[in-house]
N, C-alpha and C positions, 0 to 999 in steps of 0.2 A: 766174265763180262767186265769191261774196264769202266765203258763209261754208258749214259742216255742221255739221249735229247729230246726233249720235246717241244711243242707248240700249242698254241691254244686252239686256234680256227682259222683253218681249217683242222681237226684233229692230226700227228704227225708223232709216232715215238720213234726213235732208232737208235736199237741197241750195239754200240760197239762191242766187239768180242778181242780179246788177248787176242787171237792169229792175225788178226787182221779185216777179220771177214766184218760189216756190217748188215743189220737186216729190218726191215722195216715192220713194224707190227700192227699198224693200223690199213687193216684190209680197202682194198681198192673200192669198194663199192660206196665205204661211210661218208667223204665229203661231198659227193654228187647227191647223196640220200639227204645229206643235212644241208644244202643249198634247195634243195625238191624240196625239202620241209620250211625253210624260210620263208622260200615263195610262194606254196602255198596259204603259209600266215598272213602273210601280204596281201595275197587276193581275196581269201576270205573274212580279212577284216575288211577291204576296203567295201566287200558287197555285203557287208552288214548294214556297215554305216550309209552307202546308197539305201538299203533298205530302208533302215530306222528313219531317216531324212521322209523316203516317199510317205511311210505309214504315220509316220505324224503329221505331214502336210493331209494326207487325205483324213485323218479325224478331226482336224479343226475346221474344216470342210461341211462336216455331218454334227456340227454342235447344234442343239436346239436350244431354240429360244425360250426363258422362261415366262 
């Protein structure tokens, strides 16, 4: 092996070889898995925070009076 390259994100190594040959070592399915997981973060943080927003607006709602 002569040389590697790599990247950060999306993940990315490729091994140079002495003949010539190059070859990729991070399988096809990881960047599409790690964008799927992004997005996921995304959307379940944003419908948290709709949540939390709704359940505090409805308990100030039901405060009683002393």
């Amino acid at each position: 092996m002569n040389a590697r390259d790599g990247a950060g994100f999306p993940p990315s190594i490729t091994c140079h070889w002495s003949s010539g040959h190059s070859t990729e070592e991070v399988s096809f399915w990881a960047p599409p898995l790690l964008y799927a997981g992004v997005a996921c973060l995304a959307v379940c943080s944003a419908l948290l925070l709709v949540n939390r927003h709704k359940y505090r607006k409805a308990s100030r709602d039901f405060e009683f009076d002393a």
